[in-house]
N, C-alpha and C positions, 0 to 999 in steps of 0.2 A: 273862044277857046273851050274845047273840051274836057272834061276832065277823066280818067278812067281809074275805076276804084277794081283795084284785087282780090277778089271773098279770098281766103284762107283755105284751103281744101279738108274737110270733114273727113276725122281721127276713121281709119277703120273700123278700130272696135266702139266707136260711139254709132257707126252701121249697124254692126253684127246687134248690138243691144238693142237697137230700134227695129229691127228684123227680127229679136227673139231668138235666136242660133246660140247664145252664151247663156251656159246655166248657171242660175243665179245659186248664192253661197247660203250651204245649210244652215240650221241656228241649233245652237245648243243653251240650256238655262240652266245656271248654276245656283242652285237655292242660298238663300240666305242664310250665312252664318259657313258655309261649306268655304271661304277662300279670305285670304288672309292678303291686307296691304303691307307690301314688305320696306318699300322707302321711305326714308322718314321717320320709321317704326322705332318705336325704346327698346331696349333689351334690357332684360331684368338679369341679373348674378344669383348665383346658389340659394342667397341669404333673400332673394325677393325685392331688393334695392336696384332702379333702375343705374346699370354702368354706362349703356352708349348708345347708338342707334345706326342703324341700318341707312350708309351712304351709296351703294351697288350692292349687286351681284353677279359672279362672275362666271359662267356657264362653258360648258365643254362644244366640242363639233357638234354632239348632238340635241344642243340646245338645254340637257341637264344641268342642273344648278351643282357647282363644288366649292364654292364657298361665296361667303359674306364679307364684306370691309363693311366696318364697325370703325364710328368715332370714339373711340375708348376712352375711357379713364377721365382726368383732371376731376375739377370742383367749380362748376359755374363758368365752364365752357375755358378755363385755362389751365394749362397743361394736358388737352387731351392730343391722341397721338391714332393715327389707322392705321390697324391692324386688320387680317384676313384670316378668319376663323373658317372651318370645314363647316358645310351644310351640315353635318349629322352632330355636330355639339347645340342645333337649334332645337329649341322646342317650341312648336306654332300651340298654342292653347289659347281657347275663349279671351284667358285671360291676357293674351301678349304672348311677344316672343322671348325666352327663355334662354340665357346661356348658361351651359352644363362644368363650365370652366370658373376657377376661383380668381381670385384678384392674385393669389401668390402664384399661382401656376404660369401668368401672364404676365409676371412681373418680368421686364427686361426685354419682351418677346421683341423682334424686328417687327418695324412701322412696315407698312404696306406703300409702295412706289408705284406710282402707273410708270408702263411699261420694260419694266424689270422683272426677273423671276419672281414668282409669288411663294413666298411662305407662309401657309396656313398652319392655326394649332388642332393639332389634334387631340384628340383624350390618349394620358400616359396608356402605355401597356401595363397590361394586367399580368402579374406576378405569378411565375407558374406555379401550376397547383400543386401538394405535394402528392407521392406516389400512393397510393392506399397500401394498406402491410399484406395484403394479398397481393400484392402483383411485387414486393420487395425478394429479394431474392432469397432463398433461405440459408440459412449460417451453414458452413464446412462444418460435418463433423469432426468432432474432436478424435486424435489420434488415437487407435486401443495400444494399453499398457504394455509393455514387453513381457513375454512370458518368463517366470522365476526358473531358474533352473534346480529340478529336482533332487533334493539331500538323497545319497546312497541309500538302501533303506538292509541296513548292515546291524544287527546284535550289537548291544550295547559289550559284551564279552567281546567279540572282534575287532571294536574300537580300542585301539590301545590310547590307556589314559599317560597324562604326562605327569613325570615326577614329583610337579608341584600338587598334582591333584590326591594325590597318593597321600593318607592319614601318617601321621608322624607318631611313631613312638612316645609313651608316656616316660621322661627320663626323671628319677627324685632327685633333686637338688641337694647337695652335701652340704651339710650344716659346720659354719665354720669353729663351733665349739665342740669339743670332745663328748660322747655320751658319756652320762653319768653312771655311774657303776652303783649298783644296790647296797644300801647300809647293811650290814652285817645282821645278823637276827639278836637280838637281848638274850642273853641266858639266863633264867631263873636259879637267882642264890640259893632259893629258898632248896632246889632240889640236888645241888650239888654239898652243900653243908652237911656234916654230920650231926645226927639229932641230937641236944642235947641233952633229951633224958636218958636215950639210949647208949650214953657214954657213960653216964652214970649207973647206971645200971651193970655194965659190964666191969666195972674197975672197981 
């Protein structure tokens, strides 16, 4: 009895390779210190205190990274919860990766669900600025005053005064007792008397 073995027919492109026809893939060197391992990774909070670490990334069509799921929170690996933070609240530094977000800002945030809508945090909006006093608009001026209407400009003789302005008469007041009538004058005895020598003298 015979036996008859199959060979397997040889991949075309394991041909084309052996033949040299396929160009082989460029190489690029990324120096040392230039790229950053992101799973696995700690994330540090505001304060410098490691909060969670880097479980995925989640990337758009065009392969761009738009956020991170983070094990957040708890105390010795209980009660922590995933969340999915925006790429632009990381900071890749020598030192670790960096989240730009507080523990109160993230308090309550929705846990992160595979395949469900993602909600990522972002950085609050910034408070609009106020307007500078140059570009403020300028105050309504104030109304001008009504103009006074002008006093006749008439002789003080032409203005007839009123009655009550008019000087009153100096009236004397009568005195409720009788004037007194003058004493009489004294007459001197002495020169109506006749002289006494002089009567004697005659008789």
């Amino acid at each position: 009895m015979s036996l008859a073995l199959s060979l397997p027919a040889v991949p075309v492109l394991a041909q084309e390779a052996e033949t040299g026809t396929t160009p082989l893939a460029e190489r690029e060197t990324l120096a040392k210190g230039t790229t950053f391992r992101v799973l696995g990774q700690d994330v540090k909070g505001v304060t410098g205190i490691v909060v969670g670490q880097v479980v995925n990334v989640l990337v758009d069509e065009a392969g761009q990274p738009r956020a991170a799921v983070l094990d957040y929170g708890g105390f010795l690996g209980v009660g922590r919860r995933r969340i999915a933070v925006s790429w632009s609240v990381l900071r890749f530094t020598p030192e670790g990766i960096q989240l730009s977000l507080s523990r109160d800002q993230l308090k309550n945030f929705p846990e992160y669900k595979e395949g469900e809508a993602v909600q990522m945090a972002l950085q609050p909006a910034a408070p609009p600025a106020a307007r500078p006093a140059s570009d403020a608009p300028a105050p309504a001026p104030a109304p001008a005053p009504a103009a006074r209407s002008a006093a006749p400009s008439t002789p003080d003789a032409a203005v007839p005064k009123s009655p009550r302005s008019r000087p009153r008469a100096k009236t004397r007041r009568r005195s409720r007792h009788p004037p007194r009538r003058p004493a009489p004058a004294r007459r001197n005895r002495r020169a109506w008397l006749p002289n006494a020598a002089g009567a004697a003298s005659t008789g």
